[in-house]
C-alpha positions as CSV (number, residue, x, y, z in Angstrom):
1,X,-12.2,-30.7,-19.5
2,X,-13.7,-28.6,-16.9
3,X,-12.7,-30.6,-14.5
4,X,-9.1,-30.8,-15.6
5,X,-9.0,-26.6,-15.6
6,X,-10.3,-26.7,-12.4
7,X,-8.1,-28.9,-11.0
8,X,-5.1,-26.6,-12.4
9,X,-6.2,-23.7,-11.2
10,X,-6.4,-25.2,-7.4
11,X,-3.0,-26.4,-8.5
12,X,-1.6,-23.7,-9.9
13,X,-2.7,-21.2,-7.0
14,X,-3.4,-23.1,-4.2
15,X,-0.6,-21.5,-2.0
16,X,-2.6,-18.3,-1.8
17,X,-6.2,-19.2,-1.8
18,X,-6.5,-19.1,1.7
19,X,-4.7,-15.5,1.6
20,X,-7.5,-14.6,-0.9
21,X,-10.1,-16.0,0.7
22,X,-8.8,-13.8,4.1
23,X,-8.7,-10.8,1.7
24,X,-12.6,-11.3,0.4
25,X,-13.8,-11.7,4.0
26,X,-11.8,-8.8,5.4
27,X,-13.0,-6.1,2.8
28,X,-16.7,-7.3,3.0
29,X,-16.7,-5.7,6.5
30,X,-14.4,-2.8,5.0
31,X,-16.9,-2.1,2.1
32,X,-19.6,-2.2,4.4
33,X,-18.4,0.3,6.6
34,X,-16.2,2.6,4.3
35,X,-20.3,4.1,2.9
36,X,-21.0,5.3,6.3
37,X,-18.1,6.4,7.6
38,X,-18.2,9.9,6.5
39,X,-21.6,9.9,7.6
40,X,-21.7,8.8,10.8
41,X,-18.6,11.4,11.7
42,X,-20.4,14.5,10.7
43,X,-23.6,13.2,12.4
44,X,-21.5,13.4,15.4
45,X,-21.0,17.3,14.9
46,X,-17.7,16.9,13.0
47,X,-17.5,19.7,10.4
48,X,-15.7,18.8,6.6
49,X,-12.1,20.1,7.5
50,X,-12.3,17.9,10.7
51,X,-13.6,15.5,9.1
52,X,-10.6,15.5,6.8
53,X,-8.6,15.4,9.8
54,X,-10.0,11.9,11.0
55,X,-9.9,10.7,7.8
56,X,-6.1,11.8,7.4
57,X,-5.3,9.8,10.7
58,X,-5.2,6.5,9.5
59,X,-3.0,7.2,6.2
60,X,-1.0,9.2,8.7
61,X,-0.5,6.4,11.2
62,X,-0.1,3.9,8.1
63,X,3.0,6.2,6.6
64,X,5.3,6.3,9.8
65,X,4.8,2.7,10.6
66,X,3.6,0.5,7.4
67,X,8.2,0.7,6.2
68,X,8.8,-0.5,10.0
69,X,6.3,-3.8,9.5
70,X,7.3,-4.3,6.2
71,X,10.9,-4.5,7.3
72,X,10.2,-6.8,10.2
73,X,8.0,-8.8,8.0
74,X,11.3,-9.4,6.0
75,X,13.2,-10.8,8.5
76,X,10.1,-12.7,11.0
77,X,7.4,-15.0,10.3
78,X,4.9,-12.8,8.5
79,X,1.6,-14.8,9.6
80,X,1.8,-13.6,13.0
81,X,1.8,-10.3,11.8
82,X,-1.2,-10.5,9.4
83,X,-3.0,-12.0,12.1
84,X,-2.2,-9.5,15.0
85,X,-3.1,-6.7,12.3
86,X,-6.7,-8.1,11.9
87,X,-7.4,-9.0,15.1
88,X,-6.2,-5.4,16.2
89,X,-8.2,-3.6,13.5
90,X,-11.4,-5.3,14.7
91,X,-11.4,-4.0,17.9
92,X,-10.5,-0.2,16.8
93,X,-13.5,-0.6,13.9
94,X,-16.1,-0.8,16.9
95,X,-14.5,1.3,19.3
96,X,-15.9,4.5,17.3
97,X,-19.2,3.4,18.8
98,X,-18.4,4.0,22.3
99,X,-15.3,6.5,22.8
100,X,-17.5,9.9,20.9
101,X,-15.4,13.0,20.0
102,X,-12.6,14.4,17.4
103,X,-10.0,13.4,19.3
104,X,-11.1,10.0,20.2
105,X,-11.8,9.3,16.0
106,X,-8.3,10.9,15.5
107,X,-6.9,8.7,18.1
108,X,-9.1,5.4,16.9
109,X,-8.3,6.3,13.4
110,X,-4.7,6.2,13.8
111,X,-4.7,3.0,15.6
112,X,-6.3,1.5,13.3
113,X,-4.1,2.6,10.1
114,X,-0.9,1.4,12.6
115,X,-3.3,-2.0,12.5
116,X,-3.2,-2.4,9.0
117,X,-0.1,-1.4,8.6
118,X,1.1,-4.8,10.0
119,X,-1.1,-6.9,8.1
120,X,-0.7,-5.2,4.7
121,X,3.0,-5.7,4.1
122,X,3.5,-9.0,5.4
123,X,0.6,-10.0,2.8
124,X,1.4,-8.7,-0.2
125,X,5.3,-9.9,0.5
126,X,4.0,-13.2,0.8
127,X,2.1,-13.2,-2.4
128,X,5.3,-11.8,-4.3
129,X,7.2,-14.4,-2.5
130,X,4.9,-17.4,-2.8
131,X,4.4,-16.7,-7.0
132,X,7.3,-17.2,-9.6
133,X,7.4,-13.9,-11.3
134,X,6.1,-14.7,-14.6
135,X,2.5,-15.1,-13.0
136,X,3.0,-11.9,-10.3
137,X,0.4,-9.5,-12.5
138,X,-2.2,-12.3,-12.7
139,X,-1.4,-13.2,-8.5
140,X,-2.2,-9.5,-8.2
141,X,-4.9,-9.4,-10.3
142,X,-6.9,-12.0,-8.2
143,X,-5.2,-10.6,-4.6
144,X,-7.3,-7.5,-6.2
145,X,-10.4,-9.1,-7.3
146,X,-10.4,-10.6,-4.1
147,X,-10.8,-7.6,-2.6
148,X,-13.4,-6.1,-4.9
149,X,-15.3,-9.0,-4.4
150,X,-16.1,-8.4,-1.0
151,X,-16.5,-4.3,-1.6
152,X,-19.0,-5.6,-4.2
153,X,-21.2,-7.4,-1.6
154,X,-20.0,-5.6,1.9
155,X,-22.1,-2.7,0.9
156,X,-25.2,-4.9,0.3
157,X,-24.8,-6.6,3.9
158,X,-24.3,-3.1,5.7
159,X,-27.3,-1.7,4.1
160,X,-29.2,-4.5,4.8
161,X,-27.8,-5.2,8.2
162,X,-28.5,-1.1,9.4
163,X,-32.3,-1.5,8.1
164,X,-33.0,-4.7,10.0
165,X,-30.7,-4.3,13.2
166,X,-31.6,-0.8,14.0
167,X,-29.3,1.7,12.5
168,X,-25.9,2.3,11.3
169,X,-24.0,0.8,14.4
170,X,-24.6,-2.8,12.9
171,X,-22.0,-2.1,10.3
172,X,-18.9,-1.3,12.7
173,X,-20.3,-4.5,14.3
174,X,-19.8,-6.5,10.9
175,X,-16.5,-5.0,9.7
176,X,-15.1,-6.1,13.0
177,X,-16.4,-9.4,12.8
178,X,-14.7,-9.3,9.3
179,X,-11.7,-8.4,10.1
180,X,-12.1,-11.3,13.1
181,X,-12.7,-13.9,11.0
182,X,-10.1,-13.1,8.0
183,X,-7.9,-13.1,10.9
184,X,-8.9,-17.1,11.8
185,X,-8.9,-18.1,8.1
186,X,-4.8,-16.6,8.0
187,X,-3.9,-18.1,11.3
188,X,-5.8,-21.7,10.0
189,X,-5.2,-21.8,6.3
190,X,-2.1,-19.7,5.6
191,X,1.4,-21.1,5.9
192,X,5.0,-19.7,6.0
193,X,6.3,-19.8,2.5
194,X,9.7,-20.6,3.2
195,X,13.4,-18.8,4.2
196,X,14.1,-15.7,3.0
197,X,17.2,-14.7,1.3
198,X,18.2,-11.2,2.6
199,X,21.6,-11.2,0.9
200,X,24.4,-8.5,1.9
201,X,28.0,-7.7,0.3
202,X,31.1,-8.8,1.9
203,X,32.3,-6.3,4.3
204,X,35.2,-5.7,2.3
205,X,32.9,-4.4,-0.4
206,X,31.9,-1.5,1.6
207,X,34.7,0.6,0.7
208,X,33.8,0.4,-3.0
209,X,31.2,2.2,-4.5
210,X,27.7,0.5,-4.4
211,X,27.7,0.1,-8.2
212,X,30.8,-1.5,-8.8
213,X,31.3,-4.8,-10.8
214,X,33.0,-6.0,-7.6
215,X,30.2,-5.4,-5.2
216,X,27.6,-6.3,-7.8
217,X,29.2,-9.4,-8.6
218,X,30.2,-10.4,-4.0
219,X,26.5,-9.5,-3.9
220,X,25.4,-11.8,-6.8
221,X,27.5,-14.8,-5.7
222,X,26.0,-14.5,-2.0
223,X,22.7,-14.5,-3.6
224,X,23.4,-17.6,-5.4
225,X,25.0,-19.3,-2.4
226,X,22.0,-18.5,0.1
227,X,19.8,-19.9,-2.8
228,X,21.9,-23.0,-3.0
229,X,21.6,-23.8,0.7
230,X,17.7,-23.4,0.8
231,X,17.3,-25.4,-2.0
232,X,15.4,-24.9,-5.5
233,X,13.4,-21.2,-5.3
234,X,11.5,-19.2,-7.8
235,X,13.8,-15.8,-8.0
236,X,14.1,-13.3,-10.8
237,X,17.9,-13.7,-11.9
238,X,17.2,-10.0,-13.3
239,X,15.9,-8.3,-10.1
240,X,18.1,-5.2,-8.9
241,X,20.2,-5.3,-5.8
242,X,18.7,-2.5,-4.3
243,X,15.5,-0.7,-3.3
244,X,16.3,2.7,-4.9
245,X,16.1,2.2,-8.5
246,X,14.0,3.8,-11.1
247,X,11.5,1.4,-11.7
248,X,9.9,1.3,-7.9
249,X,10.3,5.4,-7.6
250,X,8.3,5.5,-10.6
251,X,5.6,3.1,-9.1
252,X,5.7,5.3,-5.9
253,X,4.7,8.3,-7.5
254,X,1.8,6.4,-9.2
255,X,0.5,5.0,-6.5
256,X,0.7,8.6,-4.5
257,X,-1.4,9.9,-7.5
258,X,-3.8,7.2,-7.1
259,X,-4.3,7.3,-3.8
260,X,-5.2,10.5,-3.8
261,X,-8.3,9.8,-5.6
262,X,-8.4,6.8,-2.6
263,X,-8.1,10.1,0.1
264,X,-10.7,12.7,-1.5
265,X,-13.3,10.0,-2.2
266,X,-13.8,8.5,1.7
267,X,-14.2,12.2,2.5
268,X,-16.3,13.8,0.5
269,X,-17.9,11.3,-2.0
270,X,-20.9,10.3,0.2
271,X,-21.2,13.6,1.2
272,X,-21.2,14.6,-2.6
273,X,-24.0,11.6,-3.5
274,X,-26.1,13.2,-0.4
275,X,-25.8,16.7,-1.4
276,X,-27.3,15.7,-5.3
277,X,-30.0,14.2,-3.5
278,X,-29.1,10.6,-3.6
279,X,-29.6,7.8,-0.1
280,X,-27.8,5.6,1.7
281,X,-29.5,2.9,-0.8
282,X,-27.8,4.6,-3.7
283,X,-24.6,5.3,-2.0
284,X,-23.6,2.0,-1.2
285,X,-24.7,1.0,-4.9
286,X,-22.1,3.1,-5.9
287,X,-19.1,1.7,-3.7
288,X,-20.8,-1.9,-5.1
289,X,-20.1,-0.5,-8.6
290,X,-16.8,0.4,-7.9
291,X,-15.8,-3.3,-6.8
292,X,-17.6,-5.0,-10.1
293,X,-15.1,-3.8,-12.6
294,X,-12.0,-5.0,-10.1
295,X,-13.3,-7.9,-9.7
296,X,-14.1,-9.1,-13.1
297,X,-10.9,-7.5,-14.9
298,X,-8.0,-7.5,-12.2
299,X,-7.2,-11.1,-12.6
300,X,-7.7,-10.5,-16.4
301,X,-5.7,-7.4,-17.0
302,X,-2.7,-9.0,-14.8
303,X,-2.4,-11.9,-16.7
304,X,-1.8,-9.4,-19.9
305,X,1.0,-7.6,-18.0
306,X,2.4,-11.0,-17.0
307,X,3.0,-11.1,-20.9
308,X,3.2,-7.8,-22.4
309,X,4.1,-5.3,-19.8
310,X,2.5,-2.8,-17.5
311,X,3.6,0.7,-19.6
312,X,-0.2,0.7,-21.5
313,X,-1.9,-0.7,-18.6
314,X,-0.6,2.5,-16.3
315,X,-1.4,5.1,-19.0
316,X,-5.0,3.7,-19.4
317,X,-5.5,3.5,-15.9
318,X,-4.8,6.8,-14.9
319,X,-6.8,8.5,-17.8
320,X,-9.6,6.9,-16.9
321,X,-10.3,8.3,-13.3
322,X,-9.3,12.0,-14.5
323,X,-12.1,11.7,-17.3
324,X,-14.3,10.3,-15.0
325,X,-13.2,13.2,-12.6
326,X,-14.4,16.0,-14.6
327,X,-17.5,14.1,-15.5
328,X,-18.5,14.1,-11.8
329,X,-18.4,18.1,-11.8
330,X,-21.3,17.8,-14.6
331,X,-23.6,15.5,-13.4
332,X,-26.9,16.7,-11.7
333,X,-28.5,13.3,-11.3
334,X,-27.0,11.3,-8.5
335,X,-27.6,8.0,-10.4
336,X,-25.5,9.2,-13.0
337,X,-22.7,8.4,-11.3
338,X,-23.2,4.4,-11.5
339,X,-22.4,4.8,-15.2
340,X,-19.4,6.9,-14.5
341,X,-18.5,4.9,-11.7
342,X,-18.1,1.7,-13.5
343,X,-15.6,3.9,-15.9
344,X,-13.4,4.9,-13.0
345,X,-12.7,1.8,-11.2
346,X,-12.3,0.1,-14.5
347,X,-9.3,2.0,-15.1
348,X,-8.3,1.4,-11.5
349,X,-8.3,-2.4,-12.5
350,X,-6.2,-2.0,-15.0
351,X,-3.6,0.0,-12.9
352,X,-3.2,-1.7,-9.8
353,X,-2.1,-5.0,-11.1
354,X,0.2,-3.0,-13.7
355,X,1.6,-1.4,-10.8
356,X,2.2,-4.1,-8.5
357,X,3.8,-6.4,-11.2
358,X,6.2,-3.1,-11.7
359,X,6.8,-3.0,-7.3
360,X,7.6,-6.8,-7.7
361,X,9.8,-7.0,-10.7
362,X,11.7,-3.9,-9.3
363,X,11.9,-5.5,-5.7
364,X,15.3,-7.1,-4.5
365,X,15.6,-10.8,-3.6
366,X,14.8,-11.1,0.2
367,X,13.2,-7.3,0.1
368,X,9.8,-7.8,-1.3
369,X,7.8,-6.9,2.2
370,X,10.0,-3.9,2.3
371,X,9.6,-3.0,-0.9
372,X,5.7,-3.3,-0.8
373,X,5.8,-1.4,2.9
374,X,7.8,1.7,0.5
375,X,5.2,1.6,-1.5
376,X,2.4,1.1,0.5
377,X,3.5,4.5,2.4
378,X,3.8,6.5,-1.3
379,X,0.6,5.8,-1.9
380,X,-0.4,6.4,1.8
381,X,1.4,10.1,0.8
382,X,-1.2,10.8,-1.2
383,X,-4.2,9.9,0.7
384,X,-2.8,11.5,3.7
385,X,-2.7,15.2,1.6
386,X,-6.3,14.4,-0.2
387,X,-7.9,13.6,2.9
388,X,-6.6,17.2,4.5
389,X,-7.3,19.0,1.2
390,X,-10.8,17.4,0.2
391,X,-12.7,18.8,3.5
392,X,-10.9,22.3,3.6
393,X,-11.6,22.7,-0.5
394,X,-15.2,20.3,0.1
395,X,-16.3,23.5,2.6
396,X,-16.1,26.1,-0.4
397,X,-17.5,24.6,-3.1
398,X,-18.0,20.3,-3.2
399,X,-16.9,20.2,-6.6
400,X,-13.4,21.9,-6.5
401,X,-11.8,18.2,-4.4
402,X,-12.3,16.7,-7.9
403,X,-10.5,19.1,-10.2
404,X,-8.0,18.7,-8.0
405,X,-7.9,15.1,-8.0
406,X,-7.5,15.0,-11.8
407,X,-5.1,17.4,-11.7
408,X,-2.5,15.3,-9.1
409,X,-3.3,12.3,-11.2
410,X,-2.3,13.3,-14.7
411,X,0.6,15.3,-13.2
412,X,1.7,12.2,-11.2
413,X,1.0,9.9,-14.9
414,X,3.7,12.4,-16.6
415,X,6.3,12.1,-13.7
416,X,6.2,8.3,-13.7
417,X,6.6,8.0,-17.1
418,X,9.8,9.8,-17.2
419,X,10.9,8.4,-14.5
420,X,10.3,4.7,-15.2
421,X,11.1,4.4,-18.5
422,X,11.9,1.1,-19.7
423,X,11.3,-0.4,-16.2
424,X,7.9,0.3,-17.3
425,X,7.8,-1.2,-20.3
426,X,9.3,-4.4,-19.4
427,X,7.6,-7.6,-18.9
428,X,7.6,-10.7,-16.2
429,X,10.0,-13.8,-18.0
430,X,10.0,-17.1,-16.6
431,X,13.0,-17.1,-13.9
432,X,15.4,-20.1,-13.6
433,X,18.2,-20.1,-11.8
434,X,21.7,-19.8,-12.9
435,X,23.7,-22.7,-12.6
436,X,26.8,-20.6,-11.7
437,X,26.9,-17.0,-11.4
438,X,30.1,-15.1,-12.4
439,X,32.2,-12.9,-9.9
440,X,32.1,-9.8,-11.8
């Protein structure tokens, strides 16, 4: 029997292990390094609202140029892309080892966010296009837990790396390597996962409105017809024929929200840990913690949303952080924040699989890399204005970053509520494709 469950699951997601497995290795260099980061900057003289500033310039980089992969991810093969991105972020993870100064971490920041930005959309595009919708929130859910598996142990390694290989340069040395070797397992492992449809109306529909039963129905039958020529495909025969619609500008201004919790954490949470007295044993614990609950619930909570919707999945998972927000401006014991740590990110693993089931369910056929590169820049919105904020707010008081935080998230919960609405509410169906498609 366990065998036969095994064997399933291989089955079953087998076109995106080696993606997942690229993932895990990738963020065990990430969570080793993200710990330090903040440290190692303001050893180098780099006061908090500079240090905001370097922080800012990879989120900054990420927003101008993460729509402009994503689009070309559409419409080129999208493992060249992943691979170039990791290979390119390697090189600009060590580089703050030997080129010393603000503007050289500004400058290495940013190249490194413009990096990522061409693996990130190509990848998750590729997961929305290689899983029939009905399973996206669970696909999700792993892609995440893939990821928090290697925050969970990249911490680990970097601490024990810095204590045995002299210092703290052994973990920009590791999360190159990483991002060297996730690179290798893509390029091996990962293959192309088919054409594309990018359908467009008949340029007679142009003159009509957008909205029109006639343009809606041209577009609908091209979509059909380009299905019909690249044989049997997985498609959603209720996804919307274009990017602006309310369910995805409600997931943008949730992500923003959550991201900013992303942007005022990598600045000042170390420096928070190490002001309550805690080391750099205790601070990598912490980023550890924060992968445990992602890991073990992500896959989990994604699966539920496959089946009953991501609305209560996005209203727990942004009440969560804000409580656990206001609980960090209490505490007095640096190991007091495991606890509340655990809290946090288990709220985050209910809302990012709930929100990416929403971004794929709201994405139109042969736009899901574009789609993903929108909302990777929304949420790279708000990391871009936390990482600013945090230091200048982190030099008068370290506590004020987080009242602030709770504050954009629950404002940013409201907004996407009303926004979404039902597109919130509804739920991934099994999609089959029509056997004829009507003209209007």
């Amino acid at each position: 029997m366990a065998t036969h469950r095994v064997a399933t699951w291989l089955d079953r997601w087998g076109p995106i292990l080696p993606l997942l497995a690229a993932e895990f290795i990738v963020w065990l260099g990430f969570g080793g390094l993200l710990p330090v980061l903040p440290l190692y900057f303001t050893e180098q003289g780099l006061d908090l609202a500079t240090l905001g500033l370097v922080i800012a310039a990879w989120p900054i980089a990420r927003l101008v140029t993460e729509p402009i992969f994503g689009w070309l991810a559409d419409r080129t093969a999208r493992v060249p892309w992943m691979v170039a991105g990791l290979l390119l972020t390697g090189v600009f993870e060590v580089l703050p080892l030997f080129l010393i100064g603000p503007v050289a971490f500004v400058i290495l920041r940013g190249a490194a966010g413009v990096a990522a930005s061409m693996y990130d959309p190509a990848a998750r595009g590729y997961l929305t296009d290689a899983t029939p919708p009905e399973r996206r929130g669970e696909a999700f859910g792993l892609y995440g837990a893939a990821q928090m598996g290697g925050l969970l142990i990249g911490p680990a390694i970097g601490a024990f790396g810095a204590g045995a290989f002299g210092g703290i340069q052994f973990v920009f040395v590791f999360s190159a390597i990483a991002s060297f070797l996730g690179a290798a397992a893509i390029a091996w492992r990962v293959k192309e996962s088919g054409p594309r449809t990018h359908p467009a109306p008949s340029y007679d529909a142009t003159e009509f409105p957008r909205d029109t039963p006639s343009v809606s129905g041209r577009a609908a039958t091209d979509i059909a017809s380009d299905l019909a020529a690249d044989g049997p495909v997985n498609v959603d025969p209720n996804a919307p024929k274009r990017l602006l619609n309310r369910g995805l500008l409600a997931a943008l201004v949730l992500n923003a929200g959550s991201y900013y919790a992303g942007g005022t954490y990598e600045v000042i949470w170390s420096l928070f840990l190490r002001h309550l007295g805690a080391g750099l044993d205790l601070i990598g614990l912490t980023f550890a913690m924060f992968g445990l609950p992602v890991l073990v619930l992500s896959p989990y909570a994604g699966r539920i949303v496959d089946r009953r919707g991501s609305y209560r999945f996005i209203v727990i998972g942004c009440s969560t952080p804000a409580i656990a927000g206001i609980c960090y401006t209490l505490i007095r014991d640096p190991v007091l924040a495991v606890p509340l740590i655990l809290l946090e990110a288990t709220g985050f693993a209910l809302l990012n699989p709930a929100l990416y089931a929403v971004v794929a369910a709201n994405s139109p056929i042969g736009r899901s890399s574009t789609a993903q590169g929108i909302y990777g820049a929304a949420g790279t919105v708000g990391f871009i204005l936390a990482s600013l904020l945090a230091g200048v707010l982190a030099e008068r008081d370290i506590l004020y970053p987080f009242y602030v935080f709770v504050a954009v998230i629950l404002t940013s919960l409201v907004l996407g509520l009303l926004i979404g609405g039902k597109r919130l509410r509804a739920h991934q169906a099994p999609a089959a494709l029509p056997a004829e498609v009507p003209a209007t």
